[in-house]
N, CA, C and O atoms as a MOPAC input file, in Angstrom:
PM7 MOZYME 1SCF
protein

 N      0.83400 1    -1.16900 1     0.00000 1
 C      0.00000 1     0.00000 1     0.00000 1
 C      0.88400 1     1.23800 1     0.00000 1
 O      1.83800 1     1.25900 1     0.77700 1
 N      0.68300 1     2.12800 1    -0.69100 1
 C      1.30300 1     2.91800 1    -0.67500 1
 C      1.21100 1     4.13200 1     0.22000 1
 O      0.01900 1     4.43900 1     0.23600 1
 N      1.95700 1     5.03300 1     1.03100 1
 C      1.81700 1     5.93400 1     1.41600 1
 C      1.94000 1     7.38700 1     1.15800 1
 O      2.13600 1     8.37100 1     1.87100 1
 N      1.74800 1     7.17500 1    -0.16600 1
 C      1.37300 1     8.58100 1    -0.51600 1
 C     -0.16400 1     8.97900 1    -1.39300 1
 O     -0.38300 1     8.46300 1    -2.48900 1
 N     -0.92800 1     9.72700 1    -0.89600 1
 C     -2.29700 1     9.69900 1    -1.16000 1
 C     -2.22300 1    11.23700 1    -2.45700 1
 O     -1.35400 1    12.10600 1    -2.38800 1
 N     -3.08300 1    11.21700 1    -3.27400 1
 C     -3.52100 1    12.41200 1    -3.92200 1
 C     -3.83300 1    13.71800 1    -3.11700 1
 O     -4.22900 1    13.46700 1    -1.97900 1
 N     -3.77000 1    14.78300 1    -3.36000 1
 C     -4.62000 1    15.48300 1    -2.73000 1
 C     -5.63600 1    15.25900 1    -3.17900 1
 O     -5.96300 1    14.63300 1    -4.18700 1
 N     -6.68100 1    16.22900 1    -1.76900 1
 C     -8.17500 1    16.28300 1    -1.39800 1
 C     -8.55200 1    17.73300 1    -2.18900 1
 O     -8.38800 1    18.85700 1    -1.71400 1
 N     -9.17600 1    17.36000 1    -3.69900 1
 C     -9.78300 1    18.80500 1    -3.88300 1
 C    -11.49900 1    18.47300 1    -3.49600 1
 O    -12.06600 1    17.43100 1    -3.16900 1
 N    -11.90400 1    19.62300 1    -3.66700 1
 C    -12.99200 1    19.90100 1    -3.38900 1
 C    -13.55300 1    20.88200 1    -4.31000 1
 O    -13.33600 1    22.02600 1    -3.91000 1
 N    -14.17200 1    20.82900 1    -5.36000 1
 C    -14.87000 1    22.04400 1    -5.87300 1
 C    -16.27200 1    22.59400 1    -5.12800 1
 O    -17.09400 1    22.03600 1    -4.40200 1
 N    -16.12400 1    24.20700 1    -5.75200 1
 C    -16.81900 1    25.04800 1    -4.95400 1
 C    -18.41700 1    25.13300 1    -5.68200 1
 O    -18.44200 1    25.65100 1    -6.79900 1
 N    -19.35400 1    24.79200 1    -5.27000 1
 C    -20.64800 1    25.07000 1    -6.34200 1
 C    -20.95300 1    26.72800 1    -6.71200 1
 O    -20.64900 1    27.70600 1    -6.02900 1
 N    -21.58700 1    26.69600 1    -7.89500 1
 C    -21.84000 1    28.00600 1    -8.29500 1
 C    -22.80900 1    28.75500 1    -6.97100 1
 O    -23.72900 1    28.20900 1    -6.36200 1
 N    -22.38500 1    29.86100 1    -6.81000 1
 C    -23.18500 1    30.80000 1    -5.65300 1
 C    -23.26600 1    30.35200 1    -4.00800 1
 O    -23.99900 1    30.82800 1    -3.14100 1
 N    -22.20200 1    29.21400 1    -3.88200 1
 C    -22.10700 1    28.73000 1    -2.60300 1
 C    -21.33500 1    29.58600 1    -1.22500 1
 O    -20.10800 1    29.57200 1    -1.12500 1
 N    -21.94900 1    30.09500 1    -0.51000 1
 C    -20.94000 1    30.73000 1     0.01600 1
 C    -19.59900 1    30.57900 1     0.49600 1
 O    -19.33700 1    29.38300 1     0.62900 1
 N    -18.84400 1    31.17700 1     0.74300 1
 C    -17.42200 1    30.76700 1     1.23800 1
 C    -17.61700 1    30.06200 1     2.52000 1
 O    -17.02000 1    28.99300 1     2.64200 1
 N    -18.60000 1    30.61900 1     3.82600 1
 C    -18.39800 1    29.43700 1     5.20900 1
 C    -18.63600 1    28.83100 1     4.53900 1
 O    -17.66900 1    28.19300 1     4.12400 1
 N    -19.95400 1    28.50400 1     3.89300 1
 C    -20.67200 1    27.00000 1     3.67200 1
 C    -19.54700 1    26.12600 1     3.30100 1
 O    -19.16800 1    25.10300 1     3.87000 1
 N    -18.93500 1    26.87500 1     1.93100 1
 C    -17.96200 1    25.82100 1     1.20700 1
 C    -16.69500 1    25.72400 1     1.93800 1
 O    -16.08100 1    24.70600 1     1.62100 1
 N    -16.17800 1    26.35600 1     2.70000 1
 C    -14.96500 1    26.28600 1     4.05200 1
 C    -15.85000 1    24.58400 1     4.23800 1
 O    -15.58400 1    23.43400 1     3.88800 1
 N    -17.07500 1    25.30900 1     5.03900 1
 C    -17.29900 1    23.44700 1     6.21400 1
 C    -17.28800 1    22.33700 1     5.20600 1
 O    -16.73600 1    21.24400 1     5.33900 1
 N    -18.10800 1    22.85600 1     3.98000 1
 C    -18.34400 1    21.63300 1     3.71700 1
 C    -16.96700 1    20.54400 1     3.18900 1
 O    -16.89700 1    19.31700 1     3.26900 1
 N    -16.12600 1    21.37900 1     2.72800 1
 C    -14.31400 1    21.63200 1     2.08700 1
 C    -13.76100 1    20.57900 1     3.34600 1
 O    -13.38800 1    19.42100 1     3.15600 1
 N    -13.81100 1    21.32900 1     4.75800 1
 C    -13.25500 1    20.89300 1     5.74000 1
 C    -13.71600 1    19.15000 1     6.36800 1
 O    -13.02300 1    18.33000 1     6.97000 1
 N    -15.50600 1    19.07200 1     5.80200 1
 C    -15.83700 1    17.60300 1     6.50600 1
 C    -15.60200 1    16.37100 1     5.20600 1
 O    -15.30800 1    15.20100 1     5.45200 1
 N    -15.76900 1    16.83400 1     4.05500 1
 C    -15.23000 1    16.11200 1     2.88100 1
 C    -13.47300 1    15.33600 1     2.73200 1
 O    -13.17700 1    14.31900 1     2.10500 1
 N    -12.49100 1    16.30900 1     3.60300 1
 C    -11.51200 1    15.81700 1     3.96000 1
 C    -11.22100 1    15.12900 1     4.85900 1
 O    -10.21000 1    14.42800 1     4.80900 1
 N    -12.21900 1    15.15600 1     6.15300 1
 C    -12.30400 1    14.47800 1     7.19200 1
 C    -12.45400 1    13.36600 1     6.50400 1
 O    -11.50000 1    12.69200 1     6.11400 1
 N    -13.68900 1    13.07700 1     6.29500 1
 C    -14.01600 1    11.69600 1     5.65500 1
 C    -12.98100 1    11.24100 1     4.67400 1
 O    -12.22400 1    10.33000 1     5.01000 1
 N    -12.87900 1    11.78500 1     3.50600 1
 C    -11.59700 1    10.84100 1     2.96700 1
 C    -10.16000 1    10.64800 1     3.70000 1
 O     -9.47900 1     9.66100 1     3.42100 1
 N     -9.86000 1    11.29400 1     4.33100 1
 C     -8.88100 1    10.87100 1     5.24800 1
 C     -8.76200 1     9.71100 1     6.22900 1
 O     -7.90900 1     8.84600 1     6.43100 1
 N    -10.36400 1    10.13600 1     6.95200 1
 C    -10.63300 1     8.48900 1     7.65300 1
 C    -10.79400 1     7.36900 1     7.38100 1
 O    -10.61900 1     6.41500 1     8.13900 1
 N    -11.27600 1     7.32700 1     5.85600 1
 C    -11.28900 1     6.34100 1     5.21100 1
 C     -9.76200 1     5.46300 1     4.63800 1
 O     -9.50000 1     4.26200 1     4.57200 1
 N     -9.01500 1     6.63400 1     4.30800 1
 C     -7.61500 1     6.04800 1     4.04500 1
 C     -7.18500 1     5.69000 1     5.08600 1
 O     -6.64500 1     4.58800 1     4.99300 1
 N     -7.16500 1     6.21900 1     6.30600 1
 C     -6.51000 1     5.56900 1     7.28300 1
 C     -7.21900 1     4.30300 1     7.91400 1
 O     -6.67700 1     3.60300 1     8.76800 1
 N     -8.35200 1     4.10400 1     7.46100 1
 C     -9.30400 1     2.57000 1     8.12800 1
 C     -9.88000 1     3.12200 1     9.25800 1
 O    -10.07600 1     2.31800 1    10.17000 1
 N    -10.39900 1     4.95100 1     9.56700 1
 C    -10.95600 1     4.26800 1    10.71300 1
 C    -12.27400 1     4.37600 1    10.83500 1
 O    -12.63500 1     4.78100 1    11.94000 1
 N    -13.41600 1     4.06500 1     9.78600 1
 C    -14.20800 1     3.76800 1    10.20000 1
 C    -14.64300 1     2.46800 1     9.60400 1
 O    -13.98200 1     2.02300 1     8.66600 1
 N    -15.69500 1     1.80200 1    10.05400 1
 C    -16.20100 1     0.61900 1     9.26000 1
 C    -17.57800 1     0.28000 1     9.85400 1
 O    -17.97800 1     1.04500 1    10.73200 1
 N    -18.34200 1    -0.72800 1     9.51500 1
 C    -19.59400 1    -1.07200 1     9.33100 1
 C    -20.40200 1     0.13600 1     8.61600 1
 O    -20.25300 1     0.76200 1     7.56700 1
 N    -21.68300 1     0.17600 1    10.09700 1
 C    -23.18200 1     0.83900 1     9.40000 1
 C    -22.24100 1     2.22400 1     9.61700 1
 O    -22.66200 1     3.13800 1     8.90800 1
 N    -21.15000 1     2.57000 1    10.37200 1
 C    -20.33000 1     4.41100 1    10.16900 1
 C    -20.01500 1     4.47800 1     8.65900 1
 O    -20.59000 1     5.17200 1     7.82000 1
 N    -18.88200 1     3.53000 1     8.45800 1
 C    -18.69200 1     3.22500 1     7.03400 1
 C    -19.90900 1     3.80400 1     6.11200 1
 O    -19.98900 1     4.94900 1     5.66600 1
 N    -20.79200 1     2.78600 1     5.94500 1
 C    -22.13400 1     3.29800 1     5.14500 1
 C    -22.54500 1     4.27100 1     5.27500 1
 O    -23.01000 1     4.82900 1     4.28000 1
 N    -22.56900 1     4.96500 1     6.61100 1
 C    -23.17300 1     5.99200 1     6.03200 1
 C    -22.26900 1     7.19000 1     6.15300 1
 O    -22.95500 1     8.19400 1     6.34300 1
 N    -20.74400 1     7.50100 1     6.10400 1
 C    -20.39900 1     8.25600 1     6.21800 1
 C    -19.84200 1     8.38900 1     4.45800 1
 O    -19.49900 1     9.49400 1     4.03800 1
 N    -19.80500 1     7.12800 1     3.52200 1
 C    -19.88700 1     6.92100 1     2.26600 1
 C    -20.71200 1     7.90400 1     1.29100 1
 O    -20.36700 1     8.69000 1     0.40900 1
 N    -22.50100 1     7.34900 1     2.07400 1
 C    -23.45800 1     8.54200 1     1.62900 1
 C    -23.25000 1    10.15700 1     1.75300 1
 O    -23.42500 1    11.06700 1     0.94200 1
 N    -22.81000 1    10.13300 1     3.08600 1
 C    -22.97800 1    11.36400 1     3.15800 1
 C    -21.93900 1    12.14900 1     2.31600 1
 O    -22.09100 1    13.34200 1     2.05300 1
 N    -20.97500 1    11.48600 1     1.94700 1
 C    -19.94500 1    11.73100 1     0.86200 1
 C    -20.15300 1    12.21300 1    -0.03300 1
 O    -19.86100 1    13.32300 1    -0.47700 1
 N    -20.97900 1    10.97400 1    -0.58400 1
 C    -21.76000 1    11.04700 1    -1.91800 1
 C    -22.51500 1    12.88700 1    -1.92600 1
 O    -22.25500 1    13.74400 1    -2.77000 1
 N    -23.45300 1    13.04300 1    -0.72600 1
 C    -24.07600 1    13.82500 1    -1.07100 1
 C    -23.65000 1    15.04100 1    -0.66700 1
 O    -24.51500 1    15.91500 1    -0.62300 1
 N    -22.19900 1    15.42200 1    -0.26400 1
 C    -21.27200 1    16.54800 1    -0.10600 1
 C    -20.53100 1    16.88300 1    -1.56300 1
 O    -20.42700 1    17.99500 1    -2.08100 1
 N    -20.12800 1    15.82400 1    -1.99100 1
 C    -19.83800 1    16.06300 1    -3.57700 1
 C    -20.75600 1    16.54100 1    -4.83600 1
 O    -20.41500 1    16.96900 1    -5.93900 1
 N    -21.94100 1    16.33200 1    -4.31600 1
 C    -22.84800 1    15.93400 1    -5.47500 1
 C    -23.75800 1    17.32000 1    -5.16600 1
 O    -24.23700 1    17.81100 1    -6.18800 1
 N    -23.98900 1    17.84200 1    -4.23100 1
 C    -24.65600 1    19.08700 1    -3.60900 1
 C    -25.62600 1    18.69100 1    -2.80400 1
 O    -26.19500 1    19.41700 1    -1.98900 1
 N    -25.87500 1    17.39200 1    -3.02500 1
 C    -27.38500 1    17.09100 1    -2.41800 1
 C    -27.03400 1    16.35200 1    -0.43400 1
 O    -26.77000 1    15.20500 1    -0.07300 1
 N    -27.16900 1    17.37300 1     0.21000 1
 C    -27.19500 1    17.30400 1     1.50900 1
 C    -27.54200 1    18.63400 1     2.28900 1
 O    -27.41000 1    19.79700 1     1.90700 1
 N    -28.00600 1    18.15900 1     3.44700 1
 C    -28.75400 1    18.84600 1     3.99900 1
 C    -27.73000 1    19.86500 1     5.13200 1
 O    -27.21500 1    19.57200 1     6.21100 1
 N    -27.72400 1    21.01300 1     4.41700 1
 C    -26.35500 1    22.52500 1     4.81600 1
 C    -26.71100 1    22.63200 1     6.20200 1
 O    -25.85600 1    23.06100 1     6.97800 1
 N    -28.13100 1    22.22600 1     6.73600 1
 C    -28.11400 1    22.63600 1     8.04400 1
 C    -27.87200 1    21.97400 1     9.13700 1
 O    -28.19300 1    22.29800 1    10.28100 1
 N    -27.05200 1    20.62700 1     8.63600 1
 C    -26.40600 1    19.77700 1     9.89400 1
 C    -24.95600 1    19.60900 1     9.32000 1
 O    -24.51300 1    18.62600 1     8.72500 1
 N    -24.27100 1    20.85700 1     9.64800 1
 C    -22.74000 1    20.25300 1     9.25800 1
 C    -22.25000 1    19.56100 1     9.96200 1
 O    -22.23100 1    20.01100 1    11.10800 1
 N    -21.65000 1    18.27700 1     9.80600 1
 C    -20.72900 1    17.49500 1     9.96400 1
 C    -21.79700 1    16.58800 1    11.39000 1
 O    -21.78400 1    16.74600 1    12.61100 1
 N    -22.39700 1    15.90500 1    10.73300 1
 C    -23.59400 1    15.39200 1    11.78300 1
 C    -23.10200 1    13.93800 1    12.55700 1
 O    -23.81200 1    13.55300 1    13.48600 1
 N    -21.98300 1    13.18600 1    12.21000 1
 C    -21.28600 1    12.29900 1    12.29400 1
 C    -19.90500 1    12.89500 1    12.69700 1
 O    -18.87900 1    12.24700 1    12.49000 1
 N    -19.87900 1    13.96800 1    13.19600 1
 C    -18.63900 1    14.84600 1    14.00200 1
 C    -17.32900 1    14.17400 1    13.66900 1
 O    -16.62600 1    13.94800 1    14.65400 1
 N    -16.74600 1    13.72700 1    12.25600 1
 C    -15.54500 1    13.65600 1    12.14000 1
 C    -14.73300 1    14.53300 1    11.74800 1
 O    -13.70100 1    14.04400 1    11.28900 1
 N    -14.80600 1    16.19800 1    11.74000 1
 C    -14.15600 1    17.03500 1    11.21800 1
 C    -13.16300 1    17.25700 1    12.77300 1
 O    -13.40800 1    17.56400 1    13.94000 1
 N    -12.39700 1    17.02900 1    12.26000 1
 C    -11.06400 1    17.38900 1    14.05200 1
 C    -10.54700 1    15.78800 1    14.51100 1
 O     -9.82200 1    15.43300 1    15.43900 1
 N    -11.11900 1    15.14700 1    13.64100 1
 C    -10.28700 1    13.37300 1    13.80200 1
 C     -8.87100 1    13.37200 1    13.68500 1
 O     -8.13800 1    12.49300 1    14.14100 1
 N     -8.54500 1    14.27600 1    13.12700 1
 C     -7.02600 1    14.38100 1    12.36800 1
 C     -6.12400 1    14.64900 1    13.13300 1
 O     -4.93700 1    14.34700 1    13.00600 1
 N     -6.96700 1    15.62900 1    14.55300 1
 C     -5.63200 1    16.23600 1    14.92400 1
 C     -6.06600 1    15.78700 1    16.36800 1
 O     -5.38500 1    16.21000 1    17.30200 1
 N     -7.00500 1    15.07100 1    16.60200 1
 C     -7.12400 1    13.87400 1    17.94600 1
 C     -6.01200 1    12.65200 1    18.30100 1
 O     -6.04500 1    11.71200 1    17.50700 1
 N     -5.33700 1    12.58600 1    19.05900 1
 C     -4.30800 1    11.22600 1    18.91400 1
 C     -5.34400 1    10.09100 1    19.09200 1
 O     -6.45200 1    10.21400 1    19.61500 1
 N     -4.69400 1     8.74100 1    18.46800 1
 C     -5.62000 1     7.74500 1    18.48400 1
 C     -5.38200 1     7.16000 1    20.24300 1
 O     -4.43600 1     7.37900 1    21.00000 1
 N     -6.68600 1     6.33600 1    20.47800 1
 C     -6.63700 1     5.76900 1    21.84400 1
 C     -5.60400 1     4.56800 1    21.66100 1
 O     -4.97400 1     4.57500 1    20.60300 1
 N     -5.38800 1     3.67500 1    22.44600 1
 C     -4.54200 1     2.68900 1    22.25800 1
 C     -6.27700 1     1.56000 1    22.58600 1
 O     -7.35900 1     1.84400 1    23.10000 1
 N     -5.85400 1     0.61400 1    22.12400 1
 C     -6.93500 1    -0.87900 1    22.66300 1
 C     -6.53700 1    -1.26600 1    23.80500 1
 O     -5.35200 1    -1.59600 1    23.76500 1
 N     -6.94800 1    -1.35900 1    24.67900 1
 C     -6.50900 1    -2.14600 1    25.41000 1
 C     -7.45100 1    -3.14000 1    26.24100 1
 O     -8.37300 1    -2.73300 1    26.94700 1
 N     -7.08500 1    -4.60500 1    26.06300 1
 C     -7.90200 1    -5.62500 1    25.76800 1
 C     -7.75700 1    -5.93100 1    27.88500 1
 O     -6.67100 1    -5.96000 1    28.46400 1
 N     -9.07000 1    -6.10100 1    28.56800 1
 C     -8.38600 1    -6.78300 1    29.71000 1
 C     -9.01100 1    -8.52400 1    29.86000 1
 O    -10.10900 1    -8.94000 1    29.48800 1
 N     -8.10300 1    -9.15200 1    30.40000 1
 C     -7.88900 1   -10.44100 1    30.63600 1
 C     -8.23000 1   -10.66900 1    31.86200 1
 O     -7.22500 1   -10.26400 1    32.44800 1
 N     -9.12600 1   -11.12800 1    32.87200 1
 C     -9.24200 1   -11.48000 1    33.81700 1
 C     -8.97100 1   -12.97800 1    34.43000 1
 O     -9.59400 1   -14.01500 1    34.20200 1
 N     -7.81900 1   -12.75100 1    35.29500 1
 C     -7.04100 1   -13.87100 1    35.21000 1
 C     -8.21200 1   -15.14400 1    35.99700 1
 O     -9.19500 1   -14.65100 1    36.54900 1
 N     -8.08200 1   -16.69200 1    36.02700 1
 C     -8.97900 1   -17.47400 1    36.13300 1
 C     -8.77800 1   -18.30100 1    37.52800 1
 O     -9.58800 1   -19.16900 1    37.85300 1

């Protein structure tokens, strides 16, 4: 696998404002980022896919930005697992 990714563009829709297109710019990278790095999966997976879909495409709803709160994943350190064993 390689470790070097494309950049993340984002085009701007005609008459979109600049916040709007800032957040929406900012949660579109979230998500492809999390995705390259694996961290989401199942029903998050699915639907953080859609909501992809419908950040690219225009069709989502402007008045819940980032409703699945992954915008700031990036600069969170990851937890460690830690599995406990209760001895027998």
């Amino acid at each position: 696998m390689s470790d070097w990714w494309p950049a993340i563009r984002v085009k701007r829709f005609s008459g979109e404002p600049a916040p709007v297109y800032a957040r929406r710019r900012a949660e579109v990278a979230a998500i492809i980022s999390g995705f390259r790095k694996g961290r989401f999966e199942g029903a998050l997976a699915e639907r953080l896919d859609t909501r992809l879909d419908g950040l690219l495409s225009g069709d989502y709803d402007e008045s819940r930005p980032d409703p699945y709160g992954v915008v700031g994943w990036e600069s969170r350190p990851r937890t460690a697992i830690v599995h406990v064993v209760e001895a027998a």
